[in-house]
PALOMAR-799085 format. One record per residue (C-alpha): x, y, z. Coordinates in steps of 0.1 Angstrom, whole numbers, plus 5000, padded with zeros to 4 digits. Each point is the difference from the previous one (the first is absolute). Layout:
! residues N
+------+------+------+
!    u !    v !    w !
+------+------+------+
!    X !    Y !    Z !
...
+------+------+------+
//
This chain:
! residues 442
+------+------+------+
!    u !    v !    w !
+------+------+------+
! 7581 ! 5150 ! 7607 !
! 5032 ! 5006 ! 5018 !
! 5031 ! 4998 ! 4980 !
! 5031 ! 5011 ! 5015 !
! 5035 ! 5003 ! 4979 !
! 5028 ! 4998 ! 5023 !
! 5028 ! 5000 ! 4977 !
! 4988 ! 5010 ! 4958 !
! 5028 ! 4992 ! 4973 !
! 5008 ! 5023 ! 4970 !
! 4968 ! 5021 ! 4988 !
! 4985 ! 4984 ! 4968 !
! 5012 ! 5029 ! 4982 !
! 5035 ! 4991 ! 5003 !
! 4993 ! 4966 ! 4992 !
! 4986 ! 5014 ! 4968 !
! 5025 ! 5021 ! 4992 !
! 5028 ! 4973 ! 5002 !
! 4976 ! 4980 ! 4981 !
! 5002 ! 5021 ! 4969 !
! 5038 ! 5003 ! 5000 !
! 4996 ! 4959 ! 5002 !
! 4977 ! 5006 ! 4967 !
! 5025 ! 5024 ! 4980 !
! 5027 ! 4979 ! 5007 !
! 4983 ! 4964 ! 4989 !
! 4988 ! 5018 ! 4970 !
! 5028 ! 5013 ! 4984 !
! 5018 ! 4966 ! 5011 !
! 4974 ! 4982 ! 4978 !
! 5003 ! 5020 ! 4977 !
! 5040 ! 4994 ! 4995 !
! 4996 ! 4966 ! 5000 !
! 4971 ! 4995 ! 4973 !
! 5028 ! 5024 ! 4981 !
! 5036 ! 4979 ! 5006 !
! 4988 ! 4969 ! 5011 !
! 5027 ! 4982 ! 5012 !
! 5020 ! 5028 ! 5004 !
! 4982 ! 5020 ! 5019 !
! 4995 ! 4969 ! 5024 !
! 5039 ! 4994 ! 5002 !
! 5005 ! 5042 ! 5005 !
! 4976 ! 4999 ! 5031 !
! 5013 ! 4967 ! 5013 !
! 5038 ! 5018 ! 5000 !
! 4983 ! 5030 ! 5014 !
! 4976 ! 4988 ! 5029 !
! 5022 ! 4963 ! 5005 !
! 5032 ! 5003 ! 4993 !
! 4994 ! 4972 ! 4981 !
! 5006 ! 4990 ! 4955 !
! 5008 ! 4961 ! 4997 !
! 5005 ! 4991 ! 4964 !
! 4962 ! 4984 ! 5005 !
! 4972 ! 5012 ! 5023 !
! 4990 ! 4958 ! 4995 !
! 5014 ! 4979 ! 5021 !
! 5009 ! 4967 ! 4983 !
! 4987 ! 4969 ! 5013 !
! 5037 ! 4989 ! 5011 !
! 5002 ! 5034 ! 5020 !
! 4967 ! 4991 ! 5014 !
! 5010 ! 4972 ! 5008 !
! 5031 ! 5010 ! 5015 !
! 4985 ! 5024 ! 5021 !
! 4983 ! 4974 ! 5018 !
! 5027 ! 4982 ! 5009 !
! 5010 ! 5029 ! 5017 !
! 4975 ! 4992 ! 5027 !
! 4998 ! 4976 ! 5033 !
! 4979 ! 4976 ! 5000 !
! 4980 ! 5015 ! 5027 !
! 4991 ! 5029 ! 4984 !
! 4991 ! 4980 ! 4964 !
! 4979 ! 4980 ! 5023 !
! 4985 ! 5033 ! 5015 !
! 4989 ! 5013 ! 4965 !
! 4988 ! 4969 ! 4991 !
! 4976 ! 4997 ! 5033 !
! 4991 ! 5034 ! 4993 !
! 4991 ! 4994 ! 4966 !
! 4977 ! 4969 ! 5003 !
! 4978 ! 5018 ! 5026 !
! 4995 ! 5030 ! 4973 !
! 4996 ! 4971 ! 4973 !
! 4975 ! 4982 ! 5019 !
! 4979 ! 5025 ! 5008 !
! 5001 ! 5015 ! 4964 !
! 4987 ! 4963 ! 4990 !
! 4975 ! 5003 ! 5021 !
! 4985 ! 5031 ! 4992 !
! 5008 ! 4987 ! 4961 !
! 4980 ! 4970 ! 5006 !
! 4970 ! 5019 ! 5011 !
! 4993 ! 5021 ! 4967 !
! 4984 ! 4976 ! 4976 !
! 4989 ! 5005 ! 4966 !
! 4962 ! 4997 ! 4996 !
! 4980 ! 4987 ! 4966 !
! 4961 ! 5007 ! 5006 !
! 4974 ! 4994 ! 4982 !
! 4977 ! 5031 ! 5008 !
! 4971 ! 4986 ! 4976 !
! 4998 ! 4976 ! 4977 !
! 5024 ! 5001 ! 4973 !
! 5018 ! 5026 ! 5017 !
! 5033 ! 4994 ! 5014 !
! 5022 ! 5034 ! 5018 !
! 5032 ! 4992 ! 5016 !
! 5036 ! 5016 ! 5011 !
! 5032 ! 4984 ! 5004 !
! 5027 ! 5012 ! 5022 !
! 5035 ! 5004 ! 4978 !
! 5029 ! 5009 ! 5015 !
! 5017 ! 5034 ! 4983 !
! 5025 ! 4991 ! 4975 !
! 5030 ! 5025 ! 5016 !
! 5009 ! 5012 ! 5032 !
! 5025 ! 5021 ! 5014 !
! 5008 ! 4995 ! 5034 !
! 5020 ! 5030 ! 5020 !
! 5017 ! 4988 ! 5031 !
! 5013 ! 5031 ! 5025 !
! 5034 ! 4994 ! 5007 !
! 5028 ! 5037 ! 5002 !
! 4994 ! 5000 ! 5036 !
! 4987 ! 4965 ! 5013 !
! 5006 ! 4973 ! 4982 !
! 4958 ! 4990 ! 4996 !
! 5005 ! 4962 ! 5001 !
! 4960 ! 4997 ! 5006 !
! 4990 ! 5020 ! 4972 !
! 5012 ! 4972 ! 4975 !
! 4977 ! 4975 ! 5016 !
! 4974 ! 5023 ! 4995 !
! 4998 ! 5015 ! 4968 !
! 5019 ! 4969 ! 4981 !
! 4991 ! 4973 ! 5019 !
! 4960 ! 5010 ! 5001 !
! 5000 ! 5005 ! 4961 !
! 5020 ! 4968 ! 4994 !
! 4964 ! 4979 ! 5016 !
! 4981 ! 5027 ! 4981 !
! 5016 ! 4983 ! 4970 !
! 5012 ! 5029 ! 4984 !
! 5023 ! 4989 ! 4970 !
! 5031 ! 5027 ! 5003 !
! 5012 ! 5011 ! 5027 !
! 5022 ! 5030 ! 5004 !
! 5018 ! 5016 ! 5032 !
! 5024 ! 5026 ! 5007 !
! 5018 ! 5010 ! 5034 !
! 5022 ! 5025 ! 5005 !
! 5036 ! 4991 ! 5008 !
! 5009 ! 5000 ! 5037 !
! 5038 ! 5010 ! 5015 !
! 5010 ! 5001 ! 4958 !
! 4983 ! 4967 ! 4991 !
! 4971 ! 4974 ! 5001 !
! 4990 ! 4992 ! 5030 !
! 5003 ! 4963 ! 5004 !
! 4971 ! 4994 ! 5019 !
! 4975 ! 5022 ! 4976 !
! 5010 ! 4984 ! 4975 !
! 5000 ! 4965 ! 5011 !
! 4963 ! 5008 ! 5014 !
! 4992 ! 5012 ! 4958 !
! 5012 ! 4971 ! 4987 !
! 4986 ! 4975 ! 5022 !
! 4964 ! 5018 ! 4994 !
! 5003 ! 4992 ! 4963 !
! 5011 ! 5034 ! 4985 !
! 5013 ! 4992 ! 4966 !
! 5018 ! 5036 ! 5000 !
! 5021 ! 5014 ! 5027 !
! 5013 ! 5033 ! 4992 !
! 5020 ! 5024 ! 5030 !
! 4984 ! 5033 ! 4993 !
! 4983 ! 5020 ! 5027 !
! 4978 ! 5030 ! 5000 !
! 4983 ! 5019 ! 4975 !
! 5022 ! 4985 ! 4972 !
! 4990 ! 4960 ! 5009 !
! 4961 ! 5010 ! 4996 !
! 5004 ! 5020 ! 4972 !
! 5023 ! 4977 ! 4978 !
! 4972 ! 4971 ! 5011 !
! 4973 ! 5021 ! 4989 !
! 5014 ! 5022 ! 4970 !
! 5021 ! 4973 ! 4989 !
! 5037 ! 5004 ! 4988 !
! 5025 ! 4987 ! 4974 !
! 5010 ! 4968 ! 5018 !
! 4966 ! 4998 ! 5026 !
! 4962 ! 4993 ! 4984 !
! 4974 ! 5018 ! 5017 !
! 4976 ! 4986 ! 5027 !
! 4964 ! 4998 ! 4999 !
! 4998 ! 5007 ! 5037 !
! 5022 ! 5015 ! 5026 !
! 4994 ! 4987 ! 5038 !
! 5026 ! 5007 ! 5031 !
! 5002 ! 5026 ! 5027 !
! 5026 ! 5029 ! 5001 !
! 5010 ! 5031 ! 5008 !
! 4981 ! 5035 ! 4993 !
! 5014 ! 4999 ! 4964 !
! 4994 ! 4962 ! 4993 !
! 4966 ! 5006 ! 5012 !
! 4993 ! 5033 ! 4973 !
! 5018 ! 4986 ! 4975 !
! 4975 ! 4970 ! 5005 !
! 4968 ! 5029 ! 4999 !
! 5015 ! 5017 ! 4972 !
! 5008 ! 4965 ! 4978 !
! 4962 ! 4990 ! 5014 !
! 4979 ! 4994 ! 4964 !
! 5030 ! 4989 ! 4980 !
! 5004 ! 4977 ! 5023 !
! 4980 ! 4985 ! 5032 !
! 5012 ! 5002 ! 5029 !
! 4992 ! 4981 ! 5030 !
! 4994 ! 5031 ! 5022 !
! 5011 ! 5030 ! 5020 !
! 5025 ! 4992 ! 5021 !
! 5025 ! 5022 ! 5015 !
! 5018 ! 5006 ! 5029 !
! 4985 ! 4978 ! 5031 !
! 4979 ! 5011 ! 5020 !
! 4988 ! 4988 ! 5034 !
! 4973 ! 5002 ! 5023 !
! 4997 ! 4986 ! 5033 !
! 4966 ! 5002 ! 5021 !
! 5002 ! 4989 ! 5034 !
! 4982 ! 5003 ! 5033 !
! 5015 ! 4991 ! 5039 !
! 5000 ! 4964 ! 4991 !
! 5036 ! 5003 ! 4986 !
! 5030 ! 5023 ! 5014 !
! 5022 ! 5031 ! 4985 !
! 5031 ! 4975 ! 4988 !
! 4977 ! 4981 ! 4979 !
! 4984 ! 5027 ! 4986 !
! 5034 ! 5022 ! 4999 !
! 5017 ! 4966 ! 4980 !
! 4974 ! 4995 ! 4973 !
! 4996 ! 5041 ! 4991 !
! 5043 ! 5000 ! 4996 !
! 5003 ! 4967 ! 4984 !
! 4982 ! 5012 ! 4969 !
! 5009 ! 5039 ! 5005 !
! 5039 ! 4991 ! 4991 !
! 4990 ! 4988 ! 4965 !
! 5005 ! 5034 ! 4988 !
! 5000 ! 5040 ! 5006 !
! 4964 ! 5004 ! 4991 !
! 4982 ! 4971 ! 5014 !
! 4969 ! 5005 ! 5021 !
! 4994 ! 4983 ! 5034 !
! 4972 ! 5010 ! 5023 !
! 4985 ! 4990 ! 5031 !
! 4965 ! 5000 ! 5005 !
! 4990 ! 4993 ! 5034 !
! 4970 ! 5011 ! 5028 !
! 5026 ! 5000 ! 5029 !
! 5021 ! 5025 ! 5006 !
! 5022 ! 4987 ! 5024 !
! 5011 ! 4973 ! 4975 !
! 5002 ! 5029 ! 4969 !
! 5021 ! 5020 ! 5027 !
! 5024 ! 4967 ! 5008 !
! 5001 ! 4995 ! 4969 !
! 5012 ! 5027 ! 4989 !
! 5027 ! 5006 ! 5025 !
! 5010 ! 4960 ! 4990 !
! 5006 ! 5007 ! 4968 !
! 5028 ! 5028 ! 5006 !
! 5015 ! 4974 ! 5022 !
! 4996 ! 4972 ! 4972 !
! 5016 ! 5027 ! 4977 !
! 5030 ! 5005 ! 5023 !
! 5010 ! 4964 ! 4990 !
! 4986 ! 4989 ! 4968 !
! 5027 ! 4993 ! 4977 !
! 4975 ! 5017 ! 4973 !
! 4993 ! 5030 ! 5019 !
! 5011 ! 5027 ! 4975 !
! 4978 ! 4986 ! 4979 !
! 4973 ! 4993 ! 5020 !
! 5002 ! 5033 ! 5022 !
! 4994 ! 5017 ! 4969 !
! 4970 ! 4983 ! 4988 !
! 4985 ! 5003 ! 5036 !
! 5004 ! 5035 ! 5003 !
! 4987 ! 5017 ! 4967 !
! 4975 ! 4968 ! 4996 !
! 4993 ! 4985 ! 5031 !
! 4967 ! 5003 ! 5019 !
! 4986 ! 4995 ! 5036 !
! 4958 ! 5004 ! 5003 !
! 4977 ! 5000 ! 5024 !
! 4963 ! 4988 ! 4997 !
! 4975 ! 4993 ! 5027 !
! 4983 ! 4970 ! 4988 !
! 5007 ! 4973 ! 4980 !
! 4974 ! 5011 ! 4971 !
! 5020 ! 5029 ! 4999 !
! 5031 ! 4983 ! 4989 !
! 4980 ! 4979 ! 4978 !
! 4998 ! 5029 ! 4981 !
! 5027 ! 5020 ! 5003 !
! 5022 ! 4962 ! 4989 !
! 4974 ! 5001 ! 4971 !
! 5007 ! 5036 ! 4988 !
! 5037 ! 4995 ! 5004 !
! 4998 ! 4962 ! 4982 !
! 5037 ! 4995 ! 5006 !
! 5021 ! 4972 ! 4983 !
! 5008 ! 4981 ! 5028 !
! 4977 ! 5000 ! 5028 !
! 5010 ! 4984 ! 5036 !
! 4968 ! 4994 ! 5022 !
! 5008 ! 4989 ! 5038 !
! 4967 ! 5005 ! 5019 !
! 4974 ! 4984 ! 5020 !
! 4981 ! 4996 ! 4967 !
! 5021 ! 4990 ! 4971 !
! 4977 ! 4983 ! 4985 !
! 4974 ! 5029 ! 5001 !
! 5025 ! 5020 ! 4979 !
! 5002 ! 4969 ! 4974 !
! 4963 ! 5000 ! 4998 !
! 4992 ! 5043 ! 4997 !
! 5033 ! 5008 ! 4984 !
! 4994 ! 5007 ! 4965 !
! 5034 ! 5023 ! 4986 !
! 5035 ! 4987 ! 5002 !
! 5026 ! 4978 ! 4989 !
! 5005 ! 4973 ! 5019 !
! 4986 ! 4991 ! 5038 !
! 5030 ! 4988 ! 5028 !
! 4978 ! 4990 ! 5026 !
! 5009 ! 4992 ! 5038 !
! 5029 ! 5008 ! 5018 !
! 5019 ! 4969 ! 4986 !
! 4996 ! 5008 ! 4964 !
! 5020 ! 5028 ! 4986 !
! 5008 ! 5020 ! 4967 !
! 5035 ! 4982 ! 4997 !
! 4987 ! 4967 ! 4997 !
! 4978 ! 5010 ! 4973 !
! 5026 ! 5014 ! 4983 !
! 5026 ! 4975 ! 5000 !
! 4985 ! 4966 ! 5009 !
! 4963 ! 4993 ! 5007 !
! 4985 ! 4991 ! 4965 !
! 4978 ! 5036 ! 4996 !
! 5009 ! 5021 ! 4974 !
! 5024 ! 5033 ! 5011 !
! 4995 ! 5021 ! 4970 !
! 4966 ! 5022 ! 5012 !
! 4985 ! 5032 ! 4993 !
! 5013 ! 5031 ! 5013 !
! 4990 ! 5040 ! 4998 !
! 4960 ! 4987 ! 5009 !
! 5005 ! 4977 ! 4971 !
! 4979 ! 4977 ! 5022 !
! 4971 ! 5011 ! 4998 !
! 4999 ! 4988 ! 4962 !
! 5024 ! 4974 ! 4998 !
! 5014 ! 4975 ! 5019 !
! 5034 ! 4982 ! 4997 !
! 5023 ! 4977 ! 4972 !
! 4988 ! 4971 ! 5002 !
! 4994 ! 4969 ! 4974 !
! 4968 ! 5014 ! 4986 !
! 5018 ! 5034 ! 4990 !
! 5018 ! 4978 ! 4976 !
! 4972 ! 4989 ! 4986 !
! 4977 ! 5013 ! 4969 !
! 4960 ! 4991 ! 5003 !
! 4989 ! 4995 ! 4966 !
! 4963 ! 4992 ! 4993 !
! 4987 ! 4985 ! 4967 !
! 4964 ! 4987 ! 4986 !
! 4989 ! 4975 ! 4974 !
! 4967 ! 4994 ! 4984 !
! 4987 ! 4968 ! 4990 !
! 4970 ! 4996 ! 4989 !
! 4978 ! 5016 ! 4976 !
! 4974 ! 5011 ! 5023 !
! 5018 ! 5015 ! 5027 !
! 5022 ! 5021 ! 4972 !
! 4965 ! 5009 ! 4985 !
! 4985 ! 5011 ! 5031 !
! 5029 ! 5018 ! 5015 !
! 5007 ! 5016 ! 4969 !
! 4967 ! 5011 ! 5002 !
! 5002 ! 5021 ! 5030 !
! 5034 ! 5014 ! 4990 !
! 4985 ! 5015 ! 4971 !
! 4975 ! 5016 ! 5016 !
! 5025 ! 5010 ! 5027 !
! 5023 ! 5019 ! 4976 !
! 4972 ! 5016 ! 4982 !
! 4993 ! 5016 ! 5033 !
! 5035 ! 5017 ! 5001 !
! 4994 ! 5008 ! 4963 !
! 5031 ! 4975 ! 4990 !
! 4987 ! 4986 ! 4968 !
! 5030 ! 4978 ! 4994 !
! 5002 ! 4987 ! 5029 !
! 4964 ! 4990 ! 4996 !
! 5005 ! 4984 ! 4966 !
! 5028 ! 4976 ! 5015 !
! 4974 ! 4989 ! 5024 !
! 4967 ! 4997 ! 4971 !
! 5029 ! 4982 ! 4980 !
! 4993 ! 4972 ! 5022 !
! 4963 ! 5007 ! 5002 !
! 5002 ! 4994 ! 4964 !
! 5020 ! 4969 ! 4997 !
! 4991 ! 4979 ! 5033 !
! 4965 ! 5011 ! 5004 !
! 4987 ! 5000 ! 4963 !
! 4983 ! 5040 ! 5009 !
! 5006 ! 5027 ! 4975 !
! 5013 ! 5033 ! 5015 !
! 5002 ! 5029 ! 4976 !
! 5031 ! 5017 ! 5002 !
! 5002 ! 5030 ! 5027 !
! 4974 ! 4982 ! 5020 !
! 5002 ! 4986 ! 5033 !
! 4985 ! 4963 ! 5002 !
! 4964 ! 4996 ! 5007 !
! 4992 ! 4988 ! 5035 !
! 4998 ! 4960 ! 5008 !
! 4962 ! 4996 ! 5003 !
! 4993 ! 5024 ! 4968 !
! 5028 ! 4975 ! 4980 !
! 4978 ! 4972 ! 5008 !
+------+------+------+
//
């Protein structure tokens, strides 16, 4: 196997080692807040915002006023956007169905799919406005049918962004608060004076949104890893350098510390490429940004065959993953750890970000090779029950969980089960016994 690296971002030892200030800092952070509550929210919004209204909740006229702020094009934009994400979050809703079985007579097992009671959603916002993430994170939970729903944002240029907020309340949040950061998911989670705490936390974020998501992880659910974005883009000679060049920079100015790599098994077009994204970089508005990113976590490598970038995409299982070859599909069918497929050269990462209908909040830091992204069914709790009903199947079945817990020496357990035996099957089982087999009962 022939793996080349032509250009390797930071070593994975400096990505750990930023990792842990990440972890001291979220921690103590927590900490402050499960200690002051709202205080220790309205101290860290001063400090990391600029930003202490008289109340973090935005009214319904300030909501509403907000809006107004708005053209009509762009309302109409946000709701377009919206009904793609809603549509395809019914969709995916409408496939999980509870089941009732009867598995033998006079036994019934079932579950039913309930929606969790709380969520807090956490829309980025400090240095884009994240529009999108409302639709996904509100929106999706409002089909789940989850009863409260809770969102912060931070403020933008000193106050709420009018179109954030306008996405939040059009996706049926029933809270909007203007808090970013570390402080928005821990109030949602901990809970403060003025804000009850969530059952769930969803939304993507920053390095500190997504630990202070890990740490609050047990207290809370969560929905799952994701921090900063990353990108992969595998390609062969079918496409060109620009295209390539355009999709690795497009996500790589999200942040400082977002991952793009191209995985290719040409090296003319991992050479163009390269030398057309310093040119891309030379006028991209974004280029401080996404300069950054590309040189401490960008990535160009080589592979000979395309079984060899099968697994190299596999090992890496980046969030977003752009596939322009010769065999798209082929990657669909043998792909097995990412967060979400982009395939052909007229699909891209933006679209599934902003507008498509797919969900944008995905897995990140190999997350995918557990989980994969937010979607309807995240919000959802699958809760299984059973019923007895007649006397012969609670007889019978008690019968051979007696005997069952006698094995593993749980007498109690066993007497629950004989119980039964007792009462539905007329058989008398002497305490600290397990139930005598079927054919020796008869």
């Amino acid at each position: 196997m022939t793996i080349e690296y032509l250009k390797r971002g930071k070593p994975e030892a400096e990505r750990a080692e930023d990792d842990a200030k990440t972890r001291a800092i979220v921690e103590s952070t927590l900490a402050d807040i499960e200690a002051r509550g709202d205080a220790a929210v309205r101290d860290l919004s001063e400090k990391f915002d600029s930003y202490s209204p008289e109340s973090f909740r935005l009214s319904l006229a300030e909501i509403e006023a907000l809006i107004e702020e708005l053209t009509p094009r762009e309302l109409e934009d946000i709701k377009f956007a919206q009904q793609q994400v809603r549509d395809f979050a019914q969709a995916q809703r409408d496939s999980m169905l509870d089941i009732e079985v009867e598995t033998m007579p006079g036994v019934i097992l079932g579950h039913k799919n309930i929606p969790v009671q709380s969520v807090g959603c956490y829309v980025p916002g400090g240095k884009f406005p994240m529009v999108a993430s409302a639709h996904m994170s509100v929106a999706t939970a409002s089909v789940a049918g989850v009863p409260r729903i809770i969102a912060c944002t931070p403020p933008w240029q000193g106050k709420p962004n009018a179109a954030v907020i306008a996405a939040m309340h059009l996706g049926g949040a029933h809270e909007i608060y203007v808090m970013g950061g570390i402080q928005a998911v821990g109030a949602m989670a901990i809970g403060t004076e003025t804000i009850d705490p969530v059952h769930m936390l969803v939304g993507p974020g920053n390095a500190f949104v997504a630990e202070a998501k890990r740490q609050l992880f047990g207290r809370v659910g969560i929905d799952l890893f994701a921090g900063p974005t990353e990108t992969m883009v595998i390609a062969d000679d079918t496409v060109d350098a620009e295209m390539c060049a355009t999709d690795l920079l497009g996500q790589a100015e999200h942040g400082y510390n977002s991952p793009a790599v191209l995985l290719t098994n040409s090296r003319k077009l991992a050479d163009d490429t390269g030398a057309e994204i310093e040119r891309i970089l030379t006028i991209l508005p974004t280029a401080d940004t996404a300069r950054k990113s590309w040189e401490d976590y960008g990535e160009i490598i080589l592979c000979d065959t395309y079984d060899e970038m099968l697994t190299v995409a596999d090992d890496v299982a980046s969030e977003h993953v752009q596939v322009m070859t010769d065999r798209d599909d082929w990657f669909l069918e043998h792909m097995t750890c990412y967060g979400a497929l982009f395939l052909g050269p007229r699909t891209n990462v933006a679209n599934g970000d902003k507008v498509i209908g797919t969900n944008h909040t995905l897995p990140t830091k190999k997350a995918g090779r557990y989980t994969g992204g937010l979607w309807v069914g995240k919000y959802l709790k699958t809760h299984s029950y059973q019923k007895v009903t007649t006397d012969e199947a609670a007889a019978e079945i008690g019968a051979y969980g007696s005997r069952l817990c006698m094995l593993e020496g749980f007498v109690g357990h066993a007497e629950q089960c004989n119980l039964r035996v007792r009462r539905y099957g007329g058989i008398n089982v002497p305490y600290g016994e397990g139930a005598p087999a079927r054919d020796a009962a008869e």
